[in-house]
C-alpha positions in Angstrom: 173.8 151.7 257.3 171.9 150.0 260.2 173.5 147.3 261.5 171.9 146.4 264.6 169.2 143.9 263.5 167.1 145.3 266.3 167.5 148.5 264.3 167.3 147.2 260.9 163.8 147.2 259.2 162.9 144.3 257.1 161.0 145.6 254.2 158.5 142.8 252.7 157.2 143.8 249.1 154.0 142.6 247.1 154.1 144.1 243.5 150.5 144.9 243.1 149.6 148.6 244.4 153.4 149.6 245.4 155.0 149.1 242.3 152.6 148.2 239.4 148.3 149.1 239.0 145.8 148.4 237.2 145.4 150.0 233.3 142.2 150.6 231.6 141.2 148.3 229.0 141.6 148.2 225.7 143.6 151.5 225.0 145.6 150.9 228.2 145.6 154.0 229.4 146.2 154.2 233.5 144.0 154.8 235.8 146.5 156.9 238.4 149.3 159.7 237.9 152.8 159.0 236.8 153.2 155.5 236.3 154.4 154.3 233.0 152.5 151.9 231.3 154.7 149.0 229.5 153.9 145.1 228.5 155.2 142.0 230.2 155.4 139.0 228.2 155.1 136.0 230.4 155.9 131.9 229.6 153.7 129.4 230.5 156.8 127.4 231.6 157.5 129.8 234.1 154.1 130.9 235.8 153.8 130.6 239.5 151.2 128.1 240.6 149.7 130.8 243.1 148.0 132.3 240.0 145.1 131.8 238.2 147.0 131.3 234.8 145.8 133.6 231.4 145.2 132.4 228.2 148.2 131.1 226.4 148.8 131.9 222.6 150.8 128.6 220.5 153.8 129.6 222.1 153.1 129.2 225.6 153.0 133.3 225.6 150.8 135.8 227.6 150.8 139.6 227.2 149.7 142.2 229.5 150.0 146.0 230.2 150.6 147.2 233.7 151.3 150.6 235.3 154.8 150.8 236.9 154.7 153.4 239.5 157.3 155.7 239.5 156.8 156.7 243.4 156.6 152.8 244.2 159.8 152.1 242.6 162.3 155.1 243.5 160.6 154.2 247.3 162.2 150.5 247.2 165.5 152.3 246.0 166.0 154.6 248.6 165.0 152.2 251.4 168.2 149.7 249.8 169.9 152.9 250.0 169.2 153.1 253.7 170.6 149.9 254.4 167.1 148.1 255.2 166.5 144.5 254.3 164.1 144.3 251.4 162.4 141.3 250.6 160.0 140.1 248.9 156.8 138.7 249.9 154.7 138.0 246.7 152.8 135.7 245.1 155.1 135.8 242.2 157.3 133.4 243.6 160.9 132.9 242.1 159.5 134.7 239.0 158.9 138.1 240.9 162.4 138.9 239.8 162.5 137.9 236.3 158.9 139.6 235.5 158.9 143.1 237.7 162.3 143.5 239.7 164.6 143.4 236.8 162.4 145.6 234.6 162.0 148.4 237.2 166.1 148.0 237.6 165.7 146.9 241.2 168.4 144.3 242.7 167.1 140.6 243.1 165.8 140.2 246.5 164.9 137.1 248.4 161.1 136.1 247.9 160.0 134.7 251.6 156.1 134.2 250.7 155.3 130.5 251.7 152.8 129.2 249.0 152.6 126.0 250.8 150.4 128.1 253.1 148.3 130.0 250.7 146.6 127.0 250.0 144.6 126.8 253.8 145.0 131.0 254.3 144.4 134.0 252.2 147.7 135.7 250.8 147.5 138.1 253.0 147.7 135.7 256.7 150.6 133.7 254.6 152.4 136.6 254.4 152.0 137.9 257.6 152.8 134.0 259.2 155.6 133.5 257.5 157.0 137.1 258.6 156.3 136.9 262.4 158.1 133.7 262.6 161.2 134.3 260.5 162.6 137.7 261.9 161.1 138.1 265.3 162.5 141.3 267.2 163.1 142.9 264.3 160.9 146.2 262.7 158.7 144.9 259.9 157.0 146.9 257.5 154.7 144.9 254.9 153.1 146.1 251.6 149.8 144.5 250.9 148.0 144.9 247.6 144.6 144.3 249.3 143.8 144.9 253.0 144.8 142.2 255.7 141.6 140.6 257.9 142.9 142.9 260.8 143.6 145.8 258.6 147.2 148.0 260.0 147.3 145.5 262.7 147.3 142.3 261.2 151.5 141.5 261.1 151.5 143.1 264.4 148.7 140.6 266.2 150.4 137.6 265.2 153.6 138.5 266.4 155.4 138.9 270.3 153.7 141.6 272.0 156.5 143.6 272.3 157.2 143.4 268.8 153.5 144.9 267.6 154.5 148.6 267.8 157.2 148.0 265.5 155.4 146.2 262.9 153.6 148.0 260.4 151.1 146.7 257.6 150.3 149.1 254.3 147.8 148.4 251.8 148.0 149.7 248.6 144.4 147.7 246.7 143.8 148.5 243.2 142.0 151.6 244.1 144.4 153.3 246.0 148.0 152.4 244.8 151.2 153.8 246.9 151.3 157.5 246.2 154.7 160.1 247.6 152.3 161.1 250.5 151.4 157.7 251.5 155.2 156.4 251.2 156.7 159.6 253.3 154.3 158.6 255.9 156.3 155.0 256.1 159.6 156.3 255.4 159.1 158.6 258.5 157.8 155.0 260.6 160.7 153.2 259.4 163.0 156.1 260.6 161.7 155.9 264.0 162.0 152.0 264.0 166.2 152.6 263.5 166.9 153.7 267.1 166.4 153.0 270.5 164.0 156.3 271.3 162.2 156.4 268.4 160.9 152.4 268.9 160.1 153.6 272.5 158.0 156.6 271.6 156.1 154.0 268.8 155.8 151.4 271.9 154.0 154.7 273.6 151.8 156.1 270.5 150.5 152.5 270.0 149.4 152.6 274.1 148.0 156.0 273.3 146.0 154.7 270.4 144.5 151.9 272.2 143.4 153.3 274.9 141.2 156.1 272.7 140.2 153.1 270.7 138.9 151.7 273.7 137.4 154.7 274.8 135.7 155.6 271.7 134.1 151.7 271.2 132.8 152.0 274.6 131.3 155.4 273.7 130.0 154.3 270.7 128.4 151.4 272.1 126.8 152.9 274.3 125.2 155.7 272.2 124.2 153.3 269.6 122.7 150.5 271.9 120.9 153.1 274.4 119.3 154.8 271.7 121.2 158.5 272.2 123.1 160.3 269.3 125.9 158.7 267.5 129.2 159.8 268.4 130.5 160.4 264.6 127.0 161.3 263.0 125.1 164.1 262.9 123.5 165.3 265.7 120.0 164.1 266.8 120.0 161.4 264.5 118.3 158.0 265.6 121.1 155.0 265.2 120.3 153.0 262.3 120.8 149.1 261.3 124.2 150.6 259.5 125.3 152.1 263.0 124.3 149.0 264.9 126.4 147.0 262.6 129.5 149.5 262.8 129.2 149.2 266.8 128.2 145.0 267.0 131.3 144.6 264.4 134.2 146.5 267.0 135.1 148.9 264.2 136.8 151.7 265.7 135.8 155.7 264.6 138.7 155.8 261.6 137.3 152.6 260.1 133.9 153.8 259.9 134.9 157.0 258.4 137.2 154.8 256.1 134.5 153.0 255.2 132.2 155.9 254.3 134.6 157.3 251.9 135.1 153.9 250.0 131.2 154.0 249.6 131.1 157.6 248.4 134.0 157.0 246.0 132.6 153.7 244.8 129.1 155.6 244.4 130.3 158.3 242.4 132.0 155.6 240.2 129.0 153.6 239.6 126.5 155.7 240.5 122.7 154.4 241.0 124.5 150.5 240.5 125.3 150.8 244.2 121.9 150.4 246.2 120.9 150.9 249.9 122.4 147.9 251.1 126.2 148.4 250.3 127.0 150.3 252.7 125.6 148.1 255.0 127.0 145.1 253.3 130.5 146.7 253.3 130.4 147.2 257.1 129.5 143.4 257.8 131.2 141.8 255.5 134.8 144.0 255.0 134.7 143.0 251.7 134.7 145.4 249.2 134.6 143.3 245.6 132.0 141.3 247.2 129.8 143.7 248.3 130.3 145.5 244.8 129.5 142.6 243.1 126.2 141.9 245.3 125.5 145.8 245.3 124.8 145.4 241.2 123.5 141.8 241.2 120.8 143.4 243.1 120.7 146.2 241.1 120.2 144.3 237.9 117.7 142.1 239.4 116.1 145.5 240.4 116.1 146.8 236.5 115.1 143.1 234.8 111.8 143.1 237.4 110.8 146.8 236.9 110.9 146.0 232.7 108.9 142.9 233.8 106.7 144.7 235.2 106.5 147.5 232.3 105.5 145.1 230.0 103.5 143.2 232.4 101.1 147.1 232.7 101.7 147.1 228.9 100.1 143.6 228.1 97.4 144.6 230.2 
């Protein structure tokens, strides 16, 4: 057991995408490997205020299926194991708990999510605020269910600079809950964070990465705004408005490519629903849902004017 708190990770927990995700309605079915799918029967007396509440039957009763995930949950047991601090840090509140922690036979951890917060930030920043004040110099790992502002370095930019390379943010959205590859990736983080040469050798990767992130801006600044081929595209290409975007937003090589994939795997989902524009939109905006959302609304407007049209040919 670590006890150096130098050397002692604080693990901070949101439910959502670590340990439960999303099943398909109605036959609840789930729509990742190896979770089990149960109901939670919540009260209305004891709903956290941080929630949009459901609709209540007579009772003051709500019932809903969720995914437990198996890897999510045998992950937060082996990290107690180690001797880390788990905590949580979830919109839950005092009823995180009652609801998910006892279920999953996990032991009742502290909640540190501020909600008095929440209400001028997203979750996210409250989160992230509330952990860079209350255990500065310590490692920090923090499980998101939807991706910070700042993306892996959110926790770590609001926090001592000498305390960024040990700080670590993983999101785990609805898309893309916590999986055994993604987990041993953080395990192996957090193992590095527990001694004195494995925090300098982070303190010198994140250096590393920095500098090729500045290099590789400037690069791709420069390509895009002097009209010469994109760094990451295919060769002899003219930049478009998307690449312009990319550059003008400071959105390093990995994000674009991250980006890309969430477009082709939202595009295979919903096919011809996702227009032109959403990749575009995606790569302004950073906001997935939204530019889903705006991606069909056009769509449909697309589909209503072309049948107005048909039947405007038609009448005539």
């Amino acid at each position: 057991m670590v006890s150096d708190p130098r050397y002692r990770p604080v693990v901070a927990i949101e439910v959502s995408g670590l340990l439960t995700s999303h099943a398909n309605d109605p036959d609840g079915n789930p729509l990742f490997p190896n979770p089990v799918v149960a109901e939670v029967e919540f009260s209305k007396q004891r709903w956290p205020q941080t929630l949009d509440e459901p609709e209540w039957d007579e009772h003051g009763r709500s019932v809903k299926a969720y995914c437990f995930n198996r890897p999510g949950v045998e992950w937060v047991k082996v990290m107690v194991a180690r001797g880390y601090e788990v905590v949580w840090s979830s919109v839950w509140l005092e009823h995180v708990n009652t609801y998910f922690g006892e279920r999953l036979g996990l032991p009742r951890f502290e909640n540190v999510y501020d909600p008095s917060m929440a209400a001028t930030t997203s979750a996210a920043d409250a989160s992230i605020a509330t952990l860079a004040r209350r255990y500065p110099g310590r490692p920090i790992l923090l499980t998101l269910d939807d991706p910070a502002p700042e993306g892996g370095d959110a926790l770590g930019m609001a926090r001592h600079p000498r305390d960024r390379s040990i700080t670590m943010v993983a999101a785990f959205p609805w898309y893309a809950p916590a999986m055994p590859e993604d987990l041993a990736e953080v395990t192996e983080w957090l193992q590095m964070t527990t001694t004195l040469e494995g925090q300098k050798e982070l303190a010198r990767l994140r250096q590393h990465h920095k500098r090729r992130g500045r290099e590789h801006l400037r690069a791709m600044r420069a390509r895009t705004f002097h009209g010469e081929e994109h760094p990451w595209l295919d060769a002899g290409r003219r930049p478009t408005e998307e690449d312009r975007l990319a550059a003008s937003s400071g959105l390093s090589a990995d994000q674009i490519v991250t980006y890309n994939v969430i477009a082709e795997v939202l595009r295979q989902g919903l096919g011809d629903r996702l227009d032109a524009w959403f990749k575009i939109d995606l790569l302004r905006t950073r906001d997935i849902t939204g530019a889903v959302q705006r991606s069909v609304d056009r769509a449909k407007k697309g589909a209503v004017q072309r049948s107005d049209d048909d039947q405007q040919s038609s009448d005539d």
